[in-house]
C-alpha positions in Angstrom: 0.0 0.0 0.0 1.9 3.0 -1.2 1.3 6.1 0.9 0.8 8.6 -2.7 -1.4 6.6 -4.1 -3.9 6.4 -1.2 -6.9 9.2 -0.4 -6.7 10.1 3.2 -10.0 8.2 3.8 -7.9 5.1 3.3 -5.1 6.2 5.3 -7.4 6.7 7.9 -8.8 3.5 7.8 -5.8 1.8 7.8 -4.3 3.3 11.0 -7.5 2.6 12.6 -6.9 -1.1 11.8 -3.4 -1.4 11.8 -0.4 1.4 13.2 2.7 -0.2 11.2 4.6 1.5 8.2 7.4 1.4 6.4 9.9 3.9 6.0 12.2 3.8 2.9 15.1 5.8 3.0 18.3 6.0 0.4 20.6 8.8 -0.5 21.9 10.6 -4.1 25.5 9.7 -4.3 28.3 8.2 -6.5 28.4 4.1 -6.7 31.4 3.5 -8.7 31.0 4.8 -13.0 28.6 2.0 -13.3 26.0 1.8 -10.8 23.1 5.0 -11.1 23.2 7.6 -7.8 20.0 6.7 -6.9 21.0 2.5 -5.9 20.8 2.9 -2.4 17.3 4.3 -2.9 16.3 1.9 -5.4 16.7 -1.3 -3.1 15.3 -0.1 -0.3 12.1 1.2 -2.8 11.5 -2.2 -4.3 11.9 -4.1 -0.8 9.3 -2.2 0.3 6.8 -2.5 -2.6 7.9 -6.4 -2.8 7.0 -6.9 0.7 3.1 -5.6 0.0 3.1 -8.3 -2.3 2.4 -10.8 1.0 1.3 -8.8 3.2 -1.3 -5.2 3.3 1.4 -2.7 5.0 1.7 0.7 4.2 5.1 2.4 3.0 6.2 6.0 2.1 7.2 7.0 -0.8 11.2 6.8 -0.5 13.2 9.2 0.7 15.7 9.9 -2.2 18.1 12.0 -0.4 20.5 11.7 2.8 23.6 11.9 4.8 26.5 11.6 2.2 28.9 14.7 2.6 31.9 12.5 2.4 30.5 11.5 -1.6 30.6 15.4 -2.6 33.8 15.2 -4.8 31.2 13.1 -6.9 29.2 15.1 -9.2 25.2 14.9 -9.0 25.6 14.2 -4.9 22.9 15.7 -3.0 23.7 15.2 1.2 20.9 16.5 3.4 24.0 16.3 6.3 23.0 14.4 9.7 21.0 17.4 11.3 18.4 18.1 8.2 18.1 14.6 7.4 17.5 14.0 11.3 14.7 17.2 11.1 13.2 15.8 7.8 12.6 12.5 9.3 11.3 13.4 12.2 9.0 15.9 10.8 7.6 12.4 8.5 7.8 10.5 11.2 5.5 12.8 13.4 3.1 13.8 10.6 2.5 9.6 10.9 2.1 9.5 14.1 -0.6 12.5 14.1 -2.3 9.8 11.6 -2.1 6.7 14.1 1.6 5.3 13.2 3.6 3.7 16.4 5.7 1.2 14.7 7.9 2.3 12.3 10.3 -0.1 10.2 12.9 2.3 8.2 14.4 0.0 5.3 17.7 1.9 4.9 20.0 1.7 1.8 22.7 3.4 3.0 25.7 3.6 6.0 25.6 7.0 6.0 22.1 7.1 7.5 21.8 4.9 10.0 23.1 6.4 13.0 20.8 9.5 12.1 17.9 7.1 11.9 18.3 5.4 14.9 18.3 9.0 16.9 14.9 9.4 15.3 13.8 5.9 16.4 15.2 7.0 20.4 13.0 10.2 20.4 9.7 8.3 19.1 10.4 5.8 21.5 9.6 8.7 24.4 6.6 9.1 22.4 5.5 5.2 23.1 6.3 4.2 19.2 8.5 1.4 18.4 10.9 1.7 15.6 13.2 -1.1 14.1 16.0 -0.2 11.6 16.8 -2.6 8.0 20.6 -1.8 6.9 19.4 -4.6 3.9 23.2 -4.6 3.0 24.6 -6.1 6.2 21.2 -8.2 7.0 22.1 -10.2 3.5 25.3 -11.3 5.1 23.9 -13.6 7.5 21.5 -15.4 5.4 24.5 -15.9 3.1 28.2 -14.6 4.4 28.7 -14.7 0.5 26.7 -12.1 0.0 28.7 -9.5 1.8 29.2 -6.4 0.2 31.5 -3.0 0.4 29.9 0.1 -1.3 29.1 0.0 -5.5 30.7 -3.8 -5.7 28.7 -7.2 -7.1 26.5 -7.0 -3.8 24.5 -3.6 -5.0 25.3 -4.1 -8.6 23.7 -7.8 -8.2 20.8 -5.7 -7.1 20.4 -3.0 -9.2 20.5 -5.7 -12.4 17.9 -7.6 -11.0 15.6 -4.3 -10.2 16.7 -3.0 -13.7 19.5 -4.3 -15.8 19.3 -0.8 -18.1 20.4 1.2 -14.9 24.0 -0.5 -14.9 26.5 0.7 -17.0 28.8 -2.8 -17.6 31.0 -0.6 -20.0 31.6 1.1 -17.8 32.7 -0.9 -14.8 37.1 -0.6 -13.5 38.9 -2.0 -11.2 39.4 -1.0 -7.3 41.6 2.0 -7.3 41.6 2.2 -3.6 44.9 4.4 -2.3 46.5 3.0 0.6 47.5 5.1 3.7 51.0 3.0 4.3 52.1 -0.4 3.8 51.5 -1.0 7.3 47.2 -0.2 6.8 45.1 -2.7 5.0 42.2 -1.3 3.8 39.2 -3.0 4.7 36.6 0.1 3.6 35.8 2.7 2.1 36.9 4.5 6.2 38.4 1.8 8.3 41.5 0.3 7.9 43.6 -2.6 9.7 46.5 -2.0 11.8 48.3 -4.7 13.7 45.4 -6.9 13.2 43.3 -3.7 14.9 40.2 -2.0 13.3 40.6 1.9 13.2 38.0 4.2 11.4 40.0 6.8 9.3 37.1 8.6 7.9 38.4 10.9 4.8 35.8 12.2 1.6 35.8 9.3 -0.5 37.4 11.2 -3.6 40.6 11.1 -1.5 40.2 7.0 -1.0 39.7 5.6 -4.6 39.0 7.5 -8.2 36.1 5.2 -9.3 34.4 5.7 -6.0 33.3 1.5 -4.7 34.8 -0.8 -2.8 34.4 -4.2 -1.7 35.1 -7.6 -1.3 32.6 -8.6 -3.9 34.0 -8.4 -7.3 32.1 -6.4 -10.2 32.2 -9.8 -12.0 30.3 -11.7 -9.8 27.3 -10.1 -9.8 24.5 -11.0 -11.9 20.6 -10.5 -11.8 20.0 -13.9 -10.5 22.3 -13.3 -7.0 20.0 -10.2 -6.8 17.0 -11.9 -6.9 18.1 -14.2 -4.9 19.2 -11.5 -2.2 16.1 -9.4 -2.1 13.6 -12.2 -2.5 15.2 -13.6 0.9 15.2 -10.6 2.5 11.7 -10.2 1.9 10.4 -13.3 3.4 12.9 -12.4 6.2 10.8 -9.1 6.9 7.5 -10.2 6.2 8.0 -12.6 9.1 9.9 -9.9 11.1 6.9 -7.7 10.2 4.4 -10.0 11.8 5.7 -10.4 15.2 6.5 -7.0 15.3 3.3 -5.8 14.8 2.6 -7.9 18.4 5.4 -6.5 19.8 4.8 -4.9 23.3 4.7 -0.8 23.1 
Protein backbone atom coordinates (compact mmCIF):
# COMPACT_ATOMS: atom_id res chain seq x y z
CA UNK A 1 0.00 0.00 0.00
CA UNK A 2 1.90 2.99 -1.24
CA UNK A 3 1.25 6.06 0.95
CA UNK A 4 0.84 8.58 -2.70
CA UNK A 5 -1.42 6.57 -4.06
CA UNK A 6 -3.89 6.45 -1.15
CA UNK A 7 -6.90 9.17 -0.44
CA UNK A 8 -6.74 10.10 3.18
CA UNK A 9 -10.01 8.18 3.76
CA UNK A 10 -7.91 5.14 3.26
CA UNK A 11 -5.06 6.21 5.32
CA UNK A 12 -7.41 6.67 7.89
CA UNK A 13 -8.84 3.54 7.85
CA UNK A 14 -5.78 1.77 7.77
CA UNK A 15 -4.34 3.30 10.97
CA UNK A 16 -7.49 2.57 12.63
CA UNK A 17 -6.87 -1.14 11.77
CA UNK A 18 -3.38 -1.43 11.78
CA UNK A 19 -0.39 1.45 13.20
CA UNK A 20 2.66 -0.21 11.22
CA UNK A 21 4.63 1.50 8.21
CA UNK A 22 7.38 1.39 6.41
CA UNK A 23 9.89 3.87 6.02
CA UNK A 24 12.24 3.84 2.92
CA UNK A 25 15.13 5.82 2.96
CA UNK A 26 18.31 6.03 0.43
CA UNK A 27 20.64 8.84 -0.48
CA UNK A 28 21.87 10.61 -4.15
CA UNK A 29 25.50 9.69 -4.27
CA UNK A 30 28.25 8.21 -6.53
CA UNK A 31 28.40 4.07 -6.66
CA UNK A 32 31.40 3.46 -8.69
CA UNK A 33 31.02 4.79 -13.04
CA UNK A 34 28.60 1.97 -13.32
CA UNK A 35 25.98 1.75 -10.80
CA UNK A 36 23.07 4.99 -11.06
CA UNK A 37 23.19 7.57 -7.82
CA UNK A 38 20.05 6.69 -6.85
CA UNK A 39 21.03 2.53 -5.90
CA UNK A 40 20.79 2.94 -2.40
CA UNK A 41 17.34 4.29 -2.86
CA UNK A 42 16.33 1.87 -5.44
CA UNK A 43 16.68 -1.31 -3.09
CA UNK A 44 15.33 -0.14 -0.33
CA UNK A 45 12.08 1.24 -2.84
CA UNK A 46 11.54 -2.23 -4.35
CA UNK A 47 11.94 -4.11 -0.84
CA UNK A 48 9.34 -2.23 0.27
CA UNK A 49 6.84 -2.49 -2.59
CA UNK A 50 7.94 -6.44 -2.76
CA UNK A 51 7.04 -6.93 0.72
CA UNK A 52 3.15 -5.61 0.00
CA UNK A 53 3.05 -8.32 -2.31
CA UNK A 54 2.37 -10.82 0.96
CA UNK A 55 1.30 -8.76 3.24
CA UNK A 56 -1.26 -5.21 3.33
CA UNK A 57 1.41 -2.67 4.97
CA UNK A 58 1.71 0.69 4.20
CA UNK A 59 5.14 2.36 3.01
CA UNK A 60 6.15 6.03 2.10
CA UNK A 61 7.20 7.00 -0.77
CA UNK A 62 11.21 6.80 -0.48
CA UNK A 63 13.21 9.22 0.73
CA UNK A 64 15.74 9.89 -2.17
CA UNK A 65 18.09 11.97 -0.38
CA UNK A 66 20.54 11.69 2.83
CA UNK A 67 23.58 11.89 4.81
CA UNK A 68 26.51 11.56 2.17
CA UNK A 69 28.91 14.70 2.65
CA UNK A 70 31.88 12.54 2.44
CA UNK A 71 30.49 11.50 -1.65
CA UNK A 72 30.63 15.39 -2.63
CA UNK A 73 33.82 15.17 -4.78
CA UNK A 74 31.25 13.13 -6.95
CA UNK A 75 29.20 15.12 -9.17
CA UNK A 76 25.25 14.86 -9.02
CA UNK A 77 25.57 14.22 -4.95
CA UNK A 78 22.90 15.65 -2.97
CA UNK A 79 23.73 15.23 1.17
CA UNK A 80 20.93 16.48 3.43
CA UNK A 81 23.97 16.28 6.31
CA UNK A 82 23.04 14.41 9.70
CA UNK A 83 21.01 17.38 11.27
CA UNK A 84 18.36 18.12 8.25
CA UNK A 85 18.09 14.60 7.38
CA UNK A 86 17.55 13.96 11.29
CA UNK A 87 14.68 17.20 11.13
CA UNK A 88 13.15 15.75 7.84
CA UNK A 89 12.59 12.51 9.26
CA UNK A 90 11.28 13.43 12.20
CA UNK A 91 9.04 15.92 10.77
CA UNK A 92 7.60 12.41 8.45
CA UNK A 93 7.76 10.47 11.19
CA UNK A 94 5.49 12.85 13.38
CA UNK A 95 3.15 13.77 10.62
CA UNK A 96 2.47 9.61 10.86
CA UNK A 97 2.12 9.46 14.09
CA UNK A 98 -0.59 12.51 14.11
CA UNK A 99 -2.28 9.78 11.58
CA UNK A 100 -2.08 6.70 14.07
CA UNK A 101 1.64 5.33 13.23
CA UNK A 102 3.64 3.69 16.36
CA UNK A 103 5.72 1.22 14.72
CA UNK A 104 7.94 2.27 12.30
CA UNK A 105 10.25 -0.05 10.21
CA UNK A 106 12.93 2.31 8.23
CA UNK A 107 14.42 -0.05 5.25
CA UNK A 108 17.74 1.89 4.92
CA UNK A 109 20.03 1.71 1.82
CA UNK A 110 22.74 3.37 2.98
CA UNK A 111 25.66 3.62 5.98
CA UNK A 112 25.64 7.02 5.96
CA UNK A 113 22.09 7.11 7.50
CA UNK A 114 21.75 4.87 10.00
CA UNK A 115 23.11 6.44 13.05
CA UNK A 116 20.79 9.53 12.06
CA UNK A 117 17.94 7.10 11.89
CA UNK A 118 18.32 5.38 14.92
CA UNK A 119 18.27 8.97 16.92
CA UNK A 120 14.87 9.37 15.31
CA UNK A 121 13.77 5.95 16.40
CA UNK A 122 15.16 7.02 20.37
CA UNK A 123 12.99 10.22 20.35
CA UNK A 124 9.71 8.33 19.09
CA UNK A 125 10.37 5.78 21.54
CA UNK A 126 9.62 8.71 24.38
CA UNK A 127 6.63 9.10 22.43
CA UNK A 128 5.53 5.24 23.13
CA UNK A 129 6.25 4.21 19.21
CA UNK A 130 8.46 1.43 18.42
CA UNK A 131 10.85 1.74 15.60
CA UNK A 132 13.21 -1.15 14.06
CA UNK A 133 16.05 -0.17 11.57
CA UNK A 134 16.79 -2.62 8.04
CA UNK A 135 20.56 -1.83 6.86
CA UNK A 136 19.39 -4.63 3.86
CA UNK A 137 23.22 -4.63 3.00
CA UNK A 138 24.59 -6.08 6.17
CA UNK A 139 21.24 -8.21 6.96
CA UNK A 140 22.05 -10.25 3.52
CA UNK A 141 25.29 -11.29 5.07
CA UNK A 142 23.88 -13.59 7.52
CA UNK A 143 21.55 -15.40 5.43
CA UNK A 144 24.48 -15.95 3.14
CA UNK A 145 28.20 -14.56 4.44
CA UNK A 146 28.65 -14.72 0.49
CA UNK A 147 26.67 -12.08 0.04
CA UNK A 148 28.67 -9.46 1.79
CA UNK A 149 29.23 -6.38 0.25
CA UNK A 150 31.54 -2.96 0.43
CA UNK A 151 29.86 0.10 -1.28
CA UNK A 152 29.11 -0.03 -5.53
CA UNK A 153 30.69 -3.81 -5.72
CA UNK A 154 28.73 -7.15 -7.14
CA UNK A 155 26.54 -6.98 -3.84
CA UNK A 156 24.45 -3.65 -5.02
CA UNK A 157 25.28 -4.12 -8.63
CA UNK A 158 23.72 -7.78 -8.21
CA UNK A 159 20.82 -5.68 -7.05
CA UNK A 160 20.41 -2.98 -9.22
CA UNK A 161 20.53 -5.66 -12.42
CA UNK A 162 17.88 -7.55 -11.00
CA UNK A 163 15.62 -4.28 -10.16
CA UNK A 164 16.67 -2.98 -13.65
CA UNK A 165 19.45 -4.29 -15.76
CA UNK A 166 19.30 -0.80 -18.06
CA UNK A 167 20.45 1.19 -14.89
CA UNK A 168 23.98 -0.54 -14.94
CA UNK A 169 26.47 0.73 -17.02
CA UNK A 170 28.76 -2.80 -17.63
CA UNK A 171 30.99 -0.64 -19.96
CA UNK A 172 31.65 1.07 -17.76
CA UNK A 173 32.69 -0.87 -14.82
CA UNK A 174 37.12 -0.56 -13.45
CA UNK A 175 38.88 -1.95 -11.24
CA UNK A 176 39.41 -0.98 -7.28
CA UNK A 177 41.64 1.96 -7.31
CA UNK A 178 41.61 2.23 -3.59
CA UNK A 179 44.94 4.41 -2.30
CA UNK A 180 46.49 2.98 0.56
CA UNK A 181 47.53 5.08 3.67
CA UNK A 182 50.98 3.02 4.25
CA UNK A 183 52.05 -0.38 3.77
CA UNK A 184 51.48 -1.00 7.34
CA UNK A 185 47.24 -0.18 6.81
CA UNK A 186 45.12 -2.71 5.01
CA UNK A 187 42.21 -1.25 3.82
CA UNK A 188 39.19 -2.95 4.71
CA UNK A 189 36.63 0.06 3.62
CA UNK A 190 35.82 2.71 2.12
CA UNK A 191 36.86 4.48 6.21
CA UNK A 192 38.36 1.83 8.31
CA UNK A 193 41.45 0.28 7.93
CA UNK A 194 43.61 -2.60 9.71
CA UNK A 195 46.48 -2.04 11.84
CA UNK A 196 48.26 -4.66 13.67
CA UNK A 197 45.38 -6.93 13.23
CA UNK A 198 43.31 -3.72 14.85
CA UNK A 199 40.25 -2.02 13.30
CA UNK A 200 40.60 1.86 13.19
CA UNK A 201 38.01 4.20 11.38
CA UNK A 202 40.03 6.79 9.28
CA UNK A 203 37.11 8.63 7.92
CA UNK A 204 38.41 10.91 4.78
CA UNK A 205 35.81 12.16 1.63
CA UNK A 206 35.80 9.27 -0.54
CA UNK A 207 37.37 11.20 -3.60
CA UNK A 208 40.60 11.11 -1.46
CA UNK A 209 40.23 7.04 -1.03
CA UNK A 210 39.71 5.61 -4.59
CA UNK A 211 39.03 7.49 -8.17
CA UNK A 212 36.14 5.19 -9.35
CA UNK A 213 34.37 5.68 -6.02
CA UNK A 214 33.29 1.51 -4.74
CA UNK A 215 34.79 -0.85 -2.83
CA UNK A 216 34.45 -4.19 -1.72
CA UNK A 217 35.11 -7.56 -1.31
CA UNK A 218 32.63 -8.63 -3.86
CA UNK A 219 33.97 -8.39 -7.28
CA UNK A 220 32.07 -6.41 -10.16
CA UNK A 221 32.23 -9.77 -11.97
CA UNK A 222 30.34 -11.69 -9.83
CA UNK A 223 27.33 -10.14 -9.79
CA UNK A 224 24.45 -11.04 -11.87
CA UNK A 225 20.56 -10.50 -11.79
CA UNK A 226 19.97 -13.90 -10.46
CA UNK A 227 22.32 -13.28 -7.03
CA UNK A 228 20.00 -10.22 -6.79
CA UNK A 229 16.96 -11.91 -6.95
CA UNK A 230 18.09 -14.24 -4.86
CA UNK A 231 19.16 -11.53 -2.24
CA UNK A 232 16.11 -9.40 -2.13
CA UNK A 233 13.58 -12.15 -2.52
CA UNK A 234 15.21 -13.58 0.85
CA UNK A 235 15.19 -10.56 2.52
CA UNK A 236 11.67 -10.21 1.93
CA UNK A 237 10.37 -13.30 3.40
CA UNK A 238 12.91 -12.40 6.17
CA UNK A 239 10.84 -9.11 6.95
CA UNK A 240 7.49 -10.19 6.24
CA UNK A 241 8.05 -12.64 9.11
CA UNK A 242 9.89 -9.94 11.08
CA UNK A 243 6.93 -7.69 10.21
CA UNK A 244 4.38 -10.03 11.77
CA UNK A 245 5.73 -10.37 15.22
CA UNK A 246 6.54 -6.98 15.30
CA UNK A 247 3.32 -5.77 14.82
CA UNK A 248 2.57 -7.94 18.40
CA UNK A 249 5.43 -6.52 19.83
CA UNK A 250 4.82 -4.92 23.25
CA UNK A 251 4.71 -0.83 23.13
Amino acid sequence: MNLQEMTWPQVEKYFKEKDLVLIPVGSCENHGTHLPLGTDTLIPQKIAEMITGHRDVLYTPALPFGNCDYFSQFPGTISLGPQLLYDVLYRICDSLYAAGARRFIFINGHGGNSAVIEEVCYAFSKLGALSAVINWWTMVGDFNPAWLGGHGGGQETAAILYIDPALVDKEAMKEKDIKSLGPKFKPLSLKMVEFEKVKVPVPRDVGDICENGWYGPDELEEASAEWGEAMLEETVRFLVRFIDEFSKANL
